[in-house]
PASEBA-1860 file (N, C-alpha, C; in nm, 3 decimals):
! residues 222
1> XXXXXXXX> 11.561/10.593/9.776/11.420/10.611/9.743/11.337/10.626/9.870 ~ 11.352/10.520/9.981/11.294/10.536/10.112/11.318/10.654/10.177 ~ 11.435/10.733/10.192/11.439/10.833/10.220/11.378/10.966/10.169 ~ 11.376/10.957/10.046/11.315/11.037/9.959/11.145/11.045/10.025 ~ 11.128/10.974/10.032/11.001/10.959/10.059/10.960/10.972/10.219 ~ 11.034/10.923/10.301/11.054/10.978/10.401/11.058/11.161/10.458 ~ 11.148/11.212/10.400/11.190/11.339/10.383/11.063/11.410/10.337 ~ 11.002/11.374/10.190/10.883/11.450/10.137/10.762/11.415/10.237
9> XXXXXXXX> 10.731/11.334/10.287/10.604/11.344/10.385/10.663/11.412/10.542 ~ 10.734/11.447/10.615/10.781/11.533/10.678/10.785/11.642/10.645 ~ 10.764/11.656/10.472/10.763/11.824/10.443/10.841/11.874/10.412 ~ 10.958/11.811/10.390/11.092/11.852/10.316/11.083/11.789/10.182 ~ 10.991/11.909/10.076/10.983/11.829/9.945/11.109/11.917/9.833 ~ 11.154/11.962/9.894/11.292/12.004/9.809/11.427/11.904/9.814 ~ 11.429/11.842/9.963/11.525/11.775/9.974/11.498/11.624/9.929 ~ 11.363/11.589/9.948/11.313/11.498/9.866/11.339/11.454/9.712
17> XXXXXXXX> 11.311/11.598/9.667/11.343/11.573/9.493/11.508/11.563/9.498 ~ 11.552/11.663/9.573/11.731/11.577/9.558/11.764/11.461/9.558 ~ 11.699/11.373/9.654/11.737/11.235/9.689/11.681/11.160/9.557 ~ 11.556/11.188/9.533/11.483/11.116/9.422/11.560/11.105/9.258 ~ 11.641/11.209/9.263/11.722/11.249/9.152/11.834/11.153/9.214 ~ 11.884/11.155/9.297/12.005/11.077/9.294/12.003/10.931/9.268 ~ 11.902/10.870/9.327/11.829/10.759/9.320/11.808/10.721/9.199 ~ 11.758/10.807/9.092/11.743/10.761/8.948/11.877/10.781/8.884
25> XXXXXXXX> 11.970/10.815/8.921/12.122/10.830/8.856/12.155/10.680/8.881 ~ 12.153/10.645/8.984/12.206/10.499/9.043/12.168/10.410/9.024 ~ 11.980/10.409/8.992/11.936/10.281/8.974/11.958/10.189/8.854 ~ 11.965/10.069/8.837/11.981/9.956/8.777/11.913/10.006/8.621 ~ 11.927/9.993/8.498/11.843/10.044/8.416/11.756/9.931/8.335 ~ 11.763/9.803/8.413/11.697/9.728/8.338/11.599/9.658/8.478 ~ 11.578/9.719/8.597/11.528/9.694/8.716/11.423/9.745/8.725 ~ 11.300/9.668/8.713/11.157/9.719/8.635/11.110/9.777/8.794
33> XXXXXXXX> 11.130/9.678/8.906/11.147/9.724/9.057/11.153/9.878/9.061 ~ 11.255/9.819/9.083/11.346/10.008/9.078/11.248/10.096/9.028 ~ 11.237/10.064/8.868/11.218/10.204/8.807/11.046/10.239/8.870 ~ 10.962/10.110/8.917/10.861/10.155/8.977/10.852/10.190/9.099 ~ 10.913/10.192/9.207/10.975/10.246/9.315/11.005/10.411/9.279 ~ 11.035/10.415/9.179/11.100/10.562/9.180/10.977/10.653/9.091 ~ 10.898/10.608/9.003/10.807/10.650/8.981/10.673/10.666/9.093 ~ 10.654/10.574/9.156/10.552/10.576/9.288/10.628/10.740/9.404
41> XXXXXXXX> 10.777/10.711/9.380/10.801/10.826/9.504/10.790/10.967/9.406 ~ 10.856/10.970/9.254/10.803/11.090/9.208/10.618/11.144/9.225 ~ 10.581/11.024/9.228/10.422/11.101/9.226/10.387/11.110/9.348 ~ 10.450/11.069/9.452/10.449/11.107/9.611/10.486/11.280/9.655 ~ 10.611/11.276/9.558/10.646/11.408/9.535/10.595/11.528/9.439 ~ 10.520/11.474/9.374/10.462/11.558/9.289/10.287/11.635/9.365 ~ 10.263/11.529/9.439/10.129/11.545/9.531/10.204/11.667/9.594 ~ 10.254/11.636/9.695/10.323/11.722/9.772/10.356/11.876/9.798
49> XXXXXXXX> 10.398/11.850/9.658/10.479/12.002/9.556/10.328/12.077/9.537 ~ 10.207/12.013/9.544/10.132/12.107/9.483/10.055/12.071/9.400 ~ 10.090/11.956/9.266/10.046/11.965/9.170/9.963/11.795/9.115 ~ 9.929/11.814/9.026/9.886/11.639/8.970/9.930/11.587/8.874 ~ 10.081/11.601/8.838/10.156/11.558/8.732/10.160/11.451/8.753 ~ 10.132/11.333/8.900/10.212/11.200/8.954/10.124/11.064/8.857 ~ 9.955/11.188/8.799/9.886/11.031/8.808/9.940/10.931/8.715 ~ 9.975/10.994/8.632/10.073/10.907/8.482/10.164/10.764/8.550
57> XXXXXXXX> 10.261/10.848/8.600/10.378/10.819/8.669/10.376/10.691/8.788 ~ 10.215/10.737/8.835/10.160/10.614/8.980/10.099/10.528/8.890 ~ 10.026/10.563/8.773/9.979/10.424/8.713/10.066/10.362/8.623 ~ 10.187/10.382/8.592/10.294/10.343/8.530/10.352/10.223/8.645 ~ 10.384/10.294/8.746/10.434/10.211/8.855/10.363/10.139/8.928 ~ 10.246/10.129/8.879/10.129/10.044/8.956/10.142/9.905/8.872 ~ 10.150/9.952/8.770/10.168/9.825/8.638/10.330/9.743/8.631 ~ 10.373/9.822/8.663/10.522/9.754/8.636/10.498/9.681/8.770
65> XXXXXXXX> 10.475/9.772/8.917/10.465/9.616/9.034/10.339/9.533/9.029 ~ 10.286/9.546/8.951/10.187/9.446/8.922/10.247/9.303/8.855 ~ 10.331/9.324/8.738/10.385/9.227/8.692/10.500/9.166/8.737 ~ 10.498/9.234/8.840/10.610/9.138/8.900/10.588/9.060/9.071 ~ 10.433/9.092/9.058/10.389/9.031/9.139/10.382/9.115/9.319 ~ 10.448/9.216/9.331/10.474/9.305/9.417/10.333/9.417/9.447 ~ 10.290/9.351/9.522/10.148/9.410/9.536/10.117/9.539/9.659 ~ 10.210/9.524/9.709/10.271/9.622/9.826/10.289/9.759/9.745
73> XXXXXXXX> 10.384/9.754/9.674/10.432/9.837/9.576/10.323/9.901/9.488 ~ 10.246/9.798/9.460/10.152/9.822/9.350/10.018/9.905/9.447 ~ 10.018/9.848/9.531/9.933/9.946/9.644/9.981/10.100/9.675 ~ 10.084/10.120/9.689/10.156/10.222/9.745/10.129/10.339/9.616 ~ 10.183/10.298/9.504/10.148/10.354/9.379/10.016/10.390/9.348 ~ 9.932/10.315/9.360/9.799/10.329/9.293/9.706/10.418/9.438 ~ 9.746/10.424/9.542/9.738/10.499/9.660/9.779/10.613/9.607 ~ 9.876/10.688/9.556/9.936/10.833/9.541/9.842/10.884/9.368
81> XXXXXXXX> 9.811/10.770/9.276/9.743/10.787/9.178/9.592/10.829/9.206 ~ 9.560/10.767/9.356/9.368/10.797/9.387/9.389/10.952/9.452 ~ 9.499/11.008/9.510/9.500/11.122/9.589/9.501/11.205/9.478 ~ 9.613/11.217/9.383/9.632/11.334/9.271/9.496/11.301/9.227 ~ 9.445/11.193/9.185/9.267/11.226/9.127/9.187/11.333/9.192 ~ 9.197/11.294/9.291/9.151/11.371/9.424/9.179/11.517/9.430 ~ 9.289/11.573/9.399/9.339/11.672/9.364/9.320/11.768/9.202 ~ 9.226/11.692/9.123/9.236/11.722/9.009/9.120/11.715/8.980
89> XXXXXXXX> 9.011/11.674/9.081/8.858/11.709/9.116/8.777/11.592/9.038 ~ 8.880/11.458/9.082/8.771/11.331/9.003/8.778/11.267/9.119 ~ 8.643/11.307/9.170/8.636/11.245/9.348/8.567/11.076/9.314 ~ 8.477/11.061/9.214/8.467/10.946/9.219/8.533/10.805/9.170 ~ 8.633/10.875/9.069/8.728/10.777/9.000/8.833/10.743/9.120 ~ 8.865/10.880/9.203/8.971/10.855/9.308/8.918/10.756/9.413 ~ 8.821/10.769/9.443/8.676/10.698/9.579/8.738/10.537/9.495 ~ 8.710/10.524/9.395/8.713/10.392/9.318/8.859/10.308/9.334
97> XXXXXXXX> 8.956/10.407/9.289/9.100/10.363/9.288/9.143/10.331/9.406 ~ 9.131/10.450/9.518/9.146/10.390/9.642/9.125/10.259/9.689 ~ 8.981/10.227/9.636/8.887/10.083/9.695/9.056/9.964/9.612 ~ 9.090/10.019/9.515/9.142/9.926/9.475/9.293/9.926/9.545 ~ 9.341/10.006/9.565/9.490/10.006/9.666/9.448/9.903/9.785 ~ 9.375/9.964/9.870/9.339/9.872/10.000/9.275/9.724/9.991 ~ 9.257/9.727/9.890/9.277/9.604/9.829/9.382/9.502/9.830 ~ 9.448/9.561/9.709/9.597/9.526/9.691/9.693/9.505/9.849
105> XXXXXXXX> 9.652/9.638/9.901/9.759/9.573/10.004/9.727/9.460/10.093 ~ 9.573/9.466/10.150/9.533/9.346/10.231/9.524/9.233/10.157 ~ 9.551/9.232/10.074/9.594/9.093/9.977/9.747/9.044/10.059 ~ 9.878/9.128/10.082/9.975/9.076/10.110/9.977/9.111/10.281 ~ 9.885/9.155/10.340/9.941/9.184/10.429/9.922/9.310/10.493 ~ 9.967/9.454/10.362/10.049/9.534/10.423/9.890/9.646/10.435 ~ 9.872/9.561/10.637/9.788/9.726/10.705/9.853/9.848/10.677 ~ 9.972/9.860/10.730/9.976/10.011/10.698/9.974/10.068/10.592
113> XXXXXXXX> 9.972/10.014/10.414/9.922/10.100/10.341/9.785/10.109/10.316 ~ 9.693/10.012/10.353/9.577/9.979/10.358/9.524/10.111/10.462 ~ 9.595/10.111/10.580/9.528/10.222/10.673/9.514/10.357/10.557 ~ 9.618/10.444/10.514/9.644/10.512/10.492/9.550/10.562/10.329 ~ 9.513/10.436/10.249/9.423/10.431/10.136/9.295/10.448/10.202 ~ 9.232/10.401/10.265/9.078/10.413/10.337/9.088/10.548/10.434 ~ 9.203/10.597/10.465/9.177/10.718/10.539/9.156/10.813/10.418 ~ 9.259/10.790/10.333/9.249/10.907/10.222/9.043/10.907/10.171
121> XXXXXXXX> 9.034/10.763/10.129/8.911/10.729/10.111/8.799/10.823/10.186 ~ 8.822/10.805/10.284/8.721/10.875/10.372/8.705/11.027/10.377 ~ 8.850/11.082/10.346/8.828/11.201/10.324/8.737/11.256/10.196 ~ 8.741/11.140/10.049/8.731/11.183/9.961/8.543/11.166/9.953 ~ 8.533/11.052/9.996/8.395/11.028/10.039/8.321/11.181/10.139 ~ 8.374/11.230/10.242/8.341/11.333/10.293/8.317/11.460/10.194 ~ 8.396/11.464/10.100/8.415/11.588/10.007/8.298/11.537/9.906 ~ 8.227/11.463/9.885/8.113/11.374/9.785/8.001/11.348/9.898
129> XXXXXXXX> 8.006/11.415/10.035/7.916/11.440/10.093/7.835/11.303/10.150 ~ 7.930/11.201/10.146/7.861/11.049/10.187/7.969/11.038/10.326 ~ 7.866/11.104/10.419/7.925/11.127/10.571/7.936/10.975/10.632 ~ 7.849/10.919/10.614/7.847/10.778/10.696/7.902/10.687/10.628 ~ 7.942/10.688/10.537/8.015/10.582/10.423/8.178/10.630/10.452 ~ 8.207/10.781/10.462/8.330/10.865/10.483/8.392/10.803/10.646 ~ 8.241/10.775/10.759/8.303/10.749/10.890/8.336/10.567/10.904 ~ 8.244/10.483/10.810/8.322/10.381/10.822/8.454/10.365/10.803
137> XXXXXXXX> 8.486/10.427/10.642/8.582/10.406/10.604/8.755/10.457/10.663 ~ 8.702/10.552/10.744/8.763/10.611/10.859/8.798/10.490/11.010 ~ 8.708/10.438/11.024/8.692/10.286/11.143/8.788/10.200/11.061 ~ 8.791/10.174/10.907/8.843/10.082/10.881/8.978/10.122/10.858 ~ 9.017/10.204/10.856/9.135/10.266/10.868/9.181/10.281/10.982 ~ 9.148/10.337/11.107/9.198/10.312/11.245/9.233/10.211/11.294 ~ 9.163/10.064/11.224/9.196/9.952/11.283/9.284/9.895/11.207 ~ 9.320/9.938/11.101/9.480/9.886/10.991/9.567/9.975/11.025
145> XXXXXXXX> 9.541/10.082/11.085/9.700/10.159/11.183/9.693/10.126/11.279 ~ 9.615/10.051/11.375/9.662/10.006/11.500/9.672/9.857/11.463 ~ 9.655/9.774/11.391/9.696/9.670/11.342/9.878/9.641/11.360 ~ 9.910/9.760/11.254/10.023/9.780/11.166/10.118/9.858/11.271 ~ 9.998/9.952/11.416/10.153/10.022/11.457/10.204/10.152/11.404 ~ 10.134/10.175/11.272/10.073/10.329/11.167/10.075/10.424/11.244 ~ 10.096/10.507/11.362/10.031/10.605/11.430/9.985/10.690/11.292 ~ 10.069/10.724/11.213/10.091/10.884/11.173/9.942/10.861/11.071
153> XXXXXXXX> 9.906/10.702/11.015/9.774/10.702/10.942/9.665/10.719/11.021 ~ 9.703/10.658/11.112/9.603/10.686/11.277/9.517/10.822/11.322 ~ 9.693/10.934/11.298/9.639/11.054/11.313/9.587/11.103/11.180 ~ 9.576/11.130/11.048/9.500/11.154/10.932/9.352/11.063/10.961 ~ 9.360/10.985/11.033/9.217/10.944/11.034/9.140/11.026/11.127 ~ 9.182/10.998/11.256/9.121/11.101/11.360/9.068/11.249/11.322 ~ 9.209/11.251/11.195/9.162/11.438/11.211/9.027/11.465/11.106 ~ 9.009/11.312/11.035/8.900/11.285/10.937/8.797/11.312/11.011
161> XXXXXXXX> 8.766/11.251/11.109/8.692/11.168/11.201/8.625/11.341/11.268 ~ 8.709/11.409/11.355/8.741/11.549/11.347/8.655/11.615/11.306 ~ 8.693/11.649/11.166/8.611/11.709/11.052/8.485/11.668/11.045 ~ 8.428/11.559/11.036/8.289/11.498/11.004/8.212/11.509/11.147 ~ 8.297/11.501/11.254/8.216/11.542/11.378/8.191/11.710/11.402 ~ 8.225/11.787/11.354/8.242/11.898/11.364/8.106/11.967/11.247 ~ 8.131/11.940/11.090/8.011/11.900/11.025/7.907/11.860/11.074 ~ 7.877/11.778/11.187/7.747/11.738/11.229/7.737/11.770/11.356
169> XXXXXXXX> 7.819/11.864/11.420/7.786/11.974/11.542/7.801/11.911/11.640 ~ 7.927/11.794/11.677/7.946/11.716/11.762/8.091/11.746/11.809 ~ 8.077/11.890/11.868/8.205/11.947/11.906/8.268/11.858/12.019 ~ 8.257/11.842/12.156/8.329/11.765/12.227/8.422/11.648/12.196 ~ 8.331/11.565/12.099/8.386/11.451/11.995/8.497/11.519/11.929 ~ 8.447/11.645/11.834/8.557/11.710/11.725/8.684/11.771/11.818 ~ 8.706/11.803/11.928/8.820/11.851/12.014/8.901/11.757/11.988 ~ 8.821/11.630/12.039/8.908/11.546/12.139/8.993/11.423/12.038
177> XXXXXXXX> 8.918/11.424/11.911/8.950/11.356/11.796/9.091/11.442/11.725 ~ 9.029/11.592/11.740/9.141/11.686/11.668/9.278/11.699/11.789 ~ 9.245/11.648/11.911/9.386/11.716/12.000/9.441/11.538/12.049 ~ 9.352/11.451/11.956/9.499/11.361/11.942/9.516/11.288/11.797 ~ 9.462/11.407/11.700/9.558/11.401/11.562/9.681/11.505/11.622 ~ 9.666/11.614/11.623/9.776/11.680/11.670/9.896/11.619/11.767 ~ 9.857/11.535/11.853/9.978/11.491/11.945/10.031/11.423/11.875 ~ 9.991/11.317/11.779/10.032/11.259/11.704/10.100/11.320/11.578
185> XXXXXXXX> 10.040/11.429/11.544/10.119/11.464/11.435/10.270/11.535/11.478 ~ 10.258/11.582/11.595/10.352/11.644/11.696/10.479/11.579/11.719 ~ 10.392/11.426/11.754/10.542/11.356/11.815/10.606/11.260/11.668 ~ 10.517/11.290/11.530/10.577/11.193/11.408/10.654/11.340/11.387 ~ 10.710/11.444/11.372/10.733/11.534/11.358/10.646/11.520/11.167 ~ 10.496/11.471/11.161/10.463/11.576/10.984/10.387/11.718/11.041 ~ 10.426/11.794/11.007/10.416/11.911/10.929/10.310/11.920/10.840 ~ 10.267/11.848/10.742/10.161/11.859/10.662/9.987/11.839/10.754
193> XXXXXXXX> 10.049/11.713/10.863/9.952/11.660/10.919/9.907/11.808/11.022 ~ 10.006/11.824/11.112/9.969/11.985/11.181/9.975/12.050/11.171 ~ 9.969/12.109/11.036/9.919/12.220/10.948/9.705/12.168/10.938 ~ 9.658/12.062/10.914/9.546/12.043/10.900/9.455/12.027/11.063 ~ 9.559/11.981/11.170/9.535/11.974/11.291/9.447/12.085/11.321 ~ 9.583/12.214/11.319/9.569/12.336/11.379/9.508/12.414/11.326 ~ 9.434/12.401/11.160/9.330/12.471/11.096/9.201/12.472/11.176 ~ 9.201/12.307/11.211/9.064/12.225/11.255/9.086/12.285/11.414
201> XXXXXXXX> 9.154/12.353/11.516/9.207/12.369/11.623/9.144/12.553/11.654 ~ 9.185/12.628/11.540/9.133/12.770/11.483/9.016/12.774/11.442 ~ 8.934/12.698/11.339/8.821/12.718/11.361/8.751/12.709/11.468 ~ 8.759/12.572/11.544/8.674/12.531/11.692/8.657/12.697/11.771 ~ 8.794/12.758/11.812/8.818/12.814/11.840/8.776/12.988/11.811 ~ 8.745/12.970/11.691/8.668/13.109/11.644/8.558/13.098/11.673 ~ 8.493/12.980/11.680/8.328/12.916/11.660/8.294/12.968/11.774 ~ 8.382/12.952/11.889/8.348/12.933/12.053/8.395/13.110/12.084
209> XXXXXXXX> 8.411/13.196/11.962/8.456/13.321/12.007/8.582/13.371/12.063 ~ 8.649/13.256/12.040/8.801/13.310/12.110/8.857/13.354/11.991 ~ 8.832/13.513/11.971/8.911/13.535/11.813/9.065/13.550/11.858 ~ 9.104/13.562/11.967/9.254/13.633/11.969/9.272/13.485/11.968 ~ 9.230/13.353/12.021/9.341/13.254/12.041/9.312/13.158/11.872 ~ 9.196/13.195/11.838/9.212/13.197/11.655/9.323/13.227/11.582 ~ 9.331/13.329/11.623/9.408/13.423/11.556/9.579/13.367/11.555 ~ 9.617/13.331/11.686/9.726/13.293/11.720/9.704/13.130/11.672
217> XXXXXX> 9.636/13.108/11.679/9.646/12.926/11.618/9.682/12.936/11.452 ~ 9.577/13.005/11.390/9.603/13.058/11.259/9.737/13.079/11.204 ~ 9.809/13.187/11.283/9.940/13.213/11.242/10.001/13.112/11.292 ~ 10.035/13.058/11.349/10.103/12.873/11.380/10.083/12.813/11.273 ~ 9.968/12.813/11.249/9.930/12.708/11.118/10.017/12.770/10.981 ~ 10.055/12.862/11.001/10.054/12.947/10.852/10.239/12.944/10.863
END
């Protein structure tokens, strides 16, 4: 299952669903664990792929580690349930759910899913146009990946951070925020992450008139 999930946020969501399939051949069939583990990574994988089939599936598995007291789990799940919202254009139900993952996890502990719920947060807050509510929630996320040791939530925040400086015409800030999401996304080897880097890398870059090195950032990205 860890691998599975591993594999699909690197960007290998084909080899992902292989593993995820094998994983449900093997697992225990009366292992309520398990079966929410494997529902949280299908809707990890289902984000991924494209689509918002997961939210069912993340609030299924939000409930099963709920009752068993596994709040980590239950974070992780209900984290992939606020993004597909997000994806399916219910920015404020997702804004809401989120609040409740980062919750859940700083209940047990676990910064690094906490980083990674308030970064998403912040993005979704940015897209609902609440810039200064979007950059806390961005602060509070930088400091639960450097808590935790998170780089790779670290860099999704920065490149948040990025974006909203760039929106409010604070280019020097927006470089320097965007060229160390990229190192970071560089040296985690995601793919998803510097694909959004190098969008944010091409625009700057068109803005300032360099269409040929646009151009060439663009096709990198693509």
């Amino acid at each position: 299952v860890m691998l599975a999930r591993v594999r699909t946020l690197r960007g290998d969501v084909a080899g992902g669903q292989t593993l995820i399939t094998q994983a449900e051949s093997r697992a225990p069939p009366n292992d309520s664990l398990a079966r929410a583990m494997l529902l949280c990574t299908r809707a990890t994988i289902g984000f991924y792929a494209g689509g918002t089939t997961g939210v069912q599936m993340a609030q299924e598995g939000s409930r099963l580690a709920r009752q068993l007291g596994d709040y980590r789990t239950a974070a992780v799940c209900t984290q992939w349930r606020g993004m597909q919202l997000q994806r399916a254009g219910y920015l404020t139900e997702a804004e809401s759910v989120l609040v409740n993952s980062a919750a859940d996890a700083r209940r047990v502990g676990a910064h690094d899913v906490a980083a990674y719920s308030d970064q998403f947060r912040g993005f979704v807050l940015s897209q609902l146009g609440e810039f200064g509510a979007a950059q806390r929630a961005y602060e509070v996320s930088l400091a639960a990946a450097r808590k935790s040791g998170e780089t790779r939530a670290e860099g999704w925040a920065a490149a948040g951070q990025a974006g909203i400086a760039t929106i409010t015409g604070d280019f020097p800030r927006a470089v320097a925020l965007r060229d160390r999401a990229e190192a970071i996304f560089t040296a985690n080897g995601d793919q998803p992450g510097l694909t959004i880097a190098l969008q944010a890398k091409g625009f700057l870059a068109k803005r300032q008139g360099d269409v040929a090195g646009a151009t060439a950032i663009y096709l990198e990205e693509l």
